[in-house]
C-alpha positions as CSV (number, residue, x, y, z in Angstrom):
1,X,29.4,30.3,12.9
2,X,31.6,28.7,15.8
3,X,33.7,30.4,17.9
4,X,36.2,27.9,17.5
5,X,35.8,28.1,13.5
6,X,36.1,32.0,13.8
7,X,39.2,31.5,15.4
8,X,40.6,28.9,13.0
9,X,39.7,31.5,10.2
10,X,41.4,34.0,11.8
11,X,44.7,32.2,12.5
12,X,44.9,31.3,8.7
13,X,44.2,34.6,8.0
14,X,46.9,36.0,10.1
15,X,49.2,33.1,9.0
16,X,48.9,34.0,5.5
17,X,49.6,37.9,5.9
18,X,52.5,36.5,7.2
19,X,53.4,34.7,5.0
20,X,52.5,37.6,2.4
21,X,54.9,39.9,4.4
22,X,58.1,37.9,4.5
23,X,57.8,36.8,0.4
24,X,57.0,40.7,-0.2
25,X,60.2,41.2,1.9
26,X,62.3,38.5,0.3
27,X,61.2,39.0,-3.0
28,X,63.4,41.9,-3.8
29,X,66.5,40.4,-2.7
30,X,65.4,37.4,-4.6
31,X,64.2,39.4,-8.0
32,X,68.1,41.1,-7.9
33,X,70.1,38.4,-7.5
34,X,68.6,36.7,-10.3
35,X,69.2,39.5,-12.4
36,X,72.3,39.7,-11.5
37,X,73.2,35.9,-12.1
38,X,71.6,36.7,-15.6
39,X,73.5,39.5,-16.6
40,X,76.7,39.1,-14.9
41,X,77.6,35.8,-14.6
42,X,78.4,35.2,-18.2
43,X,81.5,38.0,-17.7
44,X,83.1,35.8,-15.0
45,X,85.9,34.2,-15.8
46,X,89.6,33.5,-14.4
47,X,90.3,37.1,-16.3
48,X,88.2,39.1,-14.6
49,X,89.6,38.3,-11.2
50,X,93.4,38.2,-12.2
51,X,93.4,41.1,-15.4
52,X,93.8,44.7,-14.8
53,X,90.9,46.5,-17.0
54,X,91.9,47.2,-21.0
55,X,91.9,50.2,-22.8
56,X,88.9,51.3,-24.5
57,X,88.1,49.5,-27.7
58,X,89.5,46.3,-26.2
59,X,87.5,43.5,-24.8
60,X,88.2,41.2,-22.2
61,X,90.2,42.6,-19.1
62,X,89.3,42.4,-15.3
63,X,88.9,44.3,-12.1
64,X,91.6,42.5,-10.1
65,X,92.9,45.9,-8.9
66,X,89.2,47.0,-8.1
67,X,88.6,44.2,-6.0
68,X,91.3,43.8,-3.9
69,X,91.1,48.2,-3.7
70,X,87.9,47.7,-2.3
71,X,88.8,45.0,0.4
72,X,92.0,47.8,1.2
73,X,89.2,50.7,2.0
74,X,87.4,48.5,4.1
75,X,90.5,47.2,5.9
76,X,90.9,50.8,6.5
77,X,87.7,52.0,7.2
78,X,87.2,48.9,10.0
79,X,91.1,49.9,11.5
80,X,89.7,53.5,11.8
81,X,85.9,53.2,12.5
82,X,85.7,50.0,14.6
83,X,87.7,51.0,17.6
84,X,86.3,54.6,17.9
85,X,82.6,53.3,17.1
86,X,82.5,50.7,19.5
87,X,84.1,52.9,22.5
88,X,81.5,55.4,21.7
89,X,78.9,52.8,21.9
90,X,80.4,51.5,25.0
91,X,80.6,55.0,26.7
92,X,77.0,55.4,25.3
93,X,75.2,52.4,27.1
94,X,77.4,52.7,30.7
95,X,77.9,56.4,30.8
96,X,74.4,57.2,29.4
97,X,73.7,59.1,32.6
98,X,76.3,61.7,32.2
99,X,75.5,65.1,30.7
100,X,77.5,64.7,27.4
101,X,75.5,61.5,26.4
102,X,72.4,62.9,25.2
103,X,74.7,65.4,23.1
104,X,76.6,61.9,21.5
105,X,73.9,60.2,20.8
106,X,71.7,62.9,19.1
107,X,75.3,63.6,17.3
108,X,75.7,60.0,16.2
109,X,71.8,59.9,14.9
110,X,72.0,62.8,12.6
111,X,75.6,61.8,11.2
112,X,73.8,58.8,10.0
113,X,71.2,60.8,8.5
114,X,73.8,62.4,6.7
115,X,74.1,61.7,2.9
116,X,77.1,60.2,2.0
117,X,78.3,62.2,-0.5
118,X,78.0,65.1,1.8
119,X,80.9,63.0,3.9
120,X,82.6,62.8,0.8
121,X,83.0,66.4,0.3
122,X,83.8,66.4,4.1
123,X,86.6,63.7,3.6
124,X,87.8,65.5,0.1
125,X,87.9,69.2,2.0
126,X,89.7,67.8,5.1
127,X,92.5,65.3,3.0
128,X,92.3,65.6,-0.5
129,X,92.9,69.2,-0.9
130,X,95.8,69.6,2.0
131,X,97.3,66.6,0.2
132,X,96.7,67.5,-3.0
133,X,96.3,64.0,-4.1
134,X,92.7,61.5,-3.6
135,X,94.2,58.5,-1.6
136,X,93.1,55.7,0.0
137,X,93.6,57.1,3.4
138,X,90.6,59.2,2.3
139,X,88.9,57.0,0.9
140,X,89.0,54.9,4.1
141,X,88.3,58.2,6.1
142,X,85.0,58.8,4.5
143,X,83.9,55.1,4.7
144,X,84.8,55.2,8.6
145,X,83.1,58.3,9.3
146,X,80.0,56.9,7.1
147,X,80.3,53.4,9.9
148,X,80.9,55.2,13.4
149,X,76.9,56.0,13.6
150,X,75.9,52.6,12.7
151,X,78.6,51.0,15.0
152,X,78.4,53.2,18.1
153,X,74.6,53.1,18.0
154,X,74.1,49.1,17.5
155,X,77.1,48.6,20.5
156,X,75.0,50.7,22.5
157,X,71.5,48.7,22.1
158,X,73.7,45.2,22.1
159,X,75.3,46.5,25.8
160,X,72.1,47.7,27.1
161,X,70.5,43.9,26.7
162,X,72.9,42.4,28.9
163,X,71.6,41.4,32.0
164,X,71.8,43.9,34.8
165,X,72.1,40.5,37.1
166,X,76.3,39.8,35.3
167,X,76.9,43.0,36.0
168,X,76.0,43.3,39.8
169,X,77.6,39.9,40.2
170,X,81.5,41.2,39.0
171,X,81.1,44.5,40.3
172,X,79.7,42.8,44.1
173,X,83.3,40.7,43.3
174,X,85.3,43.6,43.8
175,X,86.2,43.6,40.0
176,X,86.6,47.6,39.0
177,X,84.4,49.1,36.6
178,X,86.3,49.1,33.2
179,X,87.6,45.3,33.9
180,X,83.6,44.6,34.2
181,X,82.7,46.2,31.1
182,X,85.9,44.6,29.2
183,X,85.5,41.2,30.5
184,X,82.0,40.9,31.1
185,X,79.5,43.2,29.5
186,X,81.5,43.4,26.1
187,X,81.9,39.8,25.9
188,X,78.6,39.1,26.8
189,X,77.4,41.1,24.1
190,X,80.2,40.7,21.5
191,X,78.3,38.7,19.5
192,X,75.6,41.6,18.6
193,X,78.5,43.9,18.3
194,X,80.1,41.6,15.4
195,X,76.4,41.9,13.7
196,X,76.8,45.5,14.0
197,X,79.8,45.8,12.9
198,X,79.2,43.6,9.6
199,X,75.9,45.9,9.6
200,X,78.6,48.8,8.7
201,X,80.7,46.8,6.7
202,X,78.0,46.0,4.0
203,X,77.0,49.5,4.3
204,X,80.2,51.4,3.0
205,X,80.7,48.3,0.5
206,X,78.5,49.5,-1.8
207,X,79.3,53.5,-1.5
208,X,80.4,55.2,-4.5
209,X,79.4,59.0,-3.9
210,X,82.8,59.7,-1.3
211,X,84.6,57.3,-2.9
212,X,84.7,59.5,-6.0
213,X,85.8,62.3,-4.0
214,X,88.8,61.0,-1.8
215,X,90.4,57.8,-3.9
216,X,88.5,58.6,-7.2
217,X,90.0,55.6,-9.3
218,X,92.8,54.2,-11.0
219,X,93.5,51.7,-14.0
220,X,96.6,49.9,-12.6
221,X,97.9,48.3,-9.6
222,X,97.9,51.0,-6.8
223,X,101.8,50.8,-5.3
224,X,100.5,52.5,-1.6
225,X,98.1,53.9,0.5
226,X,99.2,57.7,-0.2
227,X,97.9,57.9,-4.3
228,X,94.8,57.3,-6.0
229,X,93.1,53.6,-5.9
230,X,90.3,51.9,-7.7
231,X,87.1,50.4,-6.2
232,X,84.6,48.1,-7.4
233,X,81.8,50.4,-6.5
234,X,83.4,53.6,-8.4
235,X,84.5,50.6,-11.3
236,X,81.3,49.5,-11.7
237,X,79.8,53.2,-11.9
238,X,82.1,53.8,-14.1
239,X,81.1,51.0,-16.9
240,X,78.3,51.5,-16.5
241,X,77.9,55.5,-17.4
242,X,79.7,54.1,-20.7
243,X,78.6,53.4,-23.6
244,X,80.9,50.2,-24.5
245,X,78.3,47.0,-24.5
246,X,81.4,45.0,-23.3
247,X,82.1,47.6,-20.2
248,X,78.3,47.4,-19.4
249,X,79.0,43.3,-19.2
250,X,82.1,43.2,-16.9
251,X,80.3,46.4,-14.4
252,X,77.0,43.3,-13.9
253,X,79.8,40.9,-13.3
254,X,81.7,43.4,-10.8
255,X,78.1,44.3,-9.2
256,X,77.8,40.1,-8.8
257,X,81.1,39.8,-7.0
258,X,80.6,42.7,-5.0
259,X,77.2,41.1,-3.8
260,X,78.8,38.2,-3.1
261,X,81.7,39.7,-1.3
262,X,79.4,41.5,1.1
263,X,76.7,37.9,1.4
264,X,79.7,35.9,2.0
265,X,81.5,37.9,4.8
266,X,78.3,38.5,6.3
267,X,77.4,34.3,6.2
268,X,80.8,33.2,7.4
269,X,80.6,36.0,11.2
270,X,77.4,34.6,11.6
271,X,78.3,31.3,11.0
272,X,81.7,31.7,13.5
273,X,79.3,33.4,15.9
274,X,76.9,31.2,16.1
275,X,76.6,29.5,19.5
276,X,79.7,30.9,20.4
277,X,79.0,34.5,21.5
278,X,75.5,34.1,22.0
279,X,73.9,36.6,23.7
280,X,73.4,35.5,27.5
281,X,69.3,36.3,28.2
């Protein structure tokens, strides 16, 4: 044999292991949503997203108040994780010569090792019990807590691939040091930080564990931040630990829209993003 056909055999060989790789890769994702188009999305209807949930023995109902619960702990969780993750990550990548970096980082890698219900218990010890009450405000604690890893750790690789060349170029322009990072490196980079961020965001959109110790669940409309609120994650854990066939429909219809929740935030940064806050190579 050829070396030139030894080659060609190997570059289909290669190509196909490829090819092998990403379908083993896609196929999971591919295999659940289809499932859960089957299962749940006979339950959808204008009810589901408008009706508070009925009593037991009653079909029909919703998880209006679950849905728009969950979008309130994330609100939270992003005005309270965020900011703090993304400093870290900033002090991280342009302070990662001081003394106390090390000790962040190898904190920030083993709280994201950390189980979540573990943070839970964390969140339910620090607020729940002084308050006496689960509350969103804990809820959105343990969810923040659950992001700051994931945040501070993706700002900090996102920072470090700016060019050293943008930053030499403001700082030899007399331009201080935090105006540089603020207006040069952070914007350079903002668009990986977005990706990191939504990283976090479709992380804690699917916890359940500290969400049953800090805002547990409620059946109505939730009238503040201060009392107990419902989730779709804790909703849909909840059908579907019961034995009602019509609960077990309506928590594959809640696990669809939370899917689609997380896929469609996710699409529309990326799709803002795009070309916009491209990284500068």
């Amino acid at each position: 044999m050829s070396l030139a056909a030894r080659r060609r055999i190997a570059d289909r060989v290669a190509r196909a292991t490829t090819v092998a790789c990403t379908a083993a890769v896609l196929a999971p994702l591919v295999l659940i949503i289809g499932y859960l188009l089957t299962k749940g999305v006979t339950s959808l209807n204008l009810d589901f997203f408008t009706q508070l949930p009925k009593p037991v023995g009653e079909t029909g109902g919703g998880m209006a108040n679950a849905i728009v619960g969950t979008l309130v702990l994330i609100g939270l969780a992003c005005v309270l994780g965020l900011p703090i993750g993304i400093g870290t990550g900033v002090f991280l990548a342009e302070y990662g010569h001081s003394r106390l970096a090390p000790l962040v980082r190898f904190c920030a890698d083993v709280l994201n090792g950390v189980p979540s219900i573990v943070i839970g218990i964390y969140a339910y010890t620090l607020i729940v019990l002084p308050w006496k009450s689960f509350s969103a405000y804990a809820g959105g604690f343990a969810l923040a807590v659950i992001m700051l890893p994931i945040v501070a750790r993706t700002t900090e690789e996102m920072l470090r691939l700016v060019p050293a060349n943008l930053r030499e170029a403001s700082l030899a322009l007399g331009v201080p040091a935090w105006r540089t990072t603020l207006r040069v490196i952070i914007r350079t980079a903002r668009g990986g930080i977005i990706t990191g961020a939504m990283l976090a965001i479709a992380r804690v959109s699917g916890e359940t564990a500290p969400l049953l110790f800090t805002a547990f669940g409620n059946q109505y409309w939730h009238h503040g931040l201060a009392g107990p609120i419902s989730s779709l994650p804790v909703q849909i854990y909840t059908y579907a630990i019961s034995p009602f066939d019509d609960w077990h429909r309506q928590a594959w219809a809640g696990a669809l829209v939370l899917l689609a929740l997380i896929g469609l935030t996710s699409f529309s940064v990326r799709v803002l993003t795009r070309g916009r806050f491209r990284m500068v190579r």
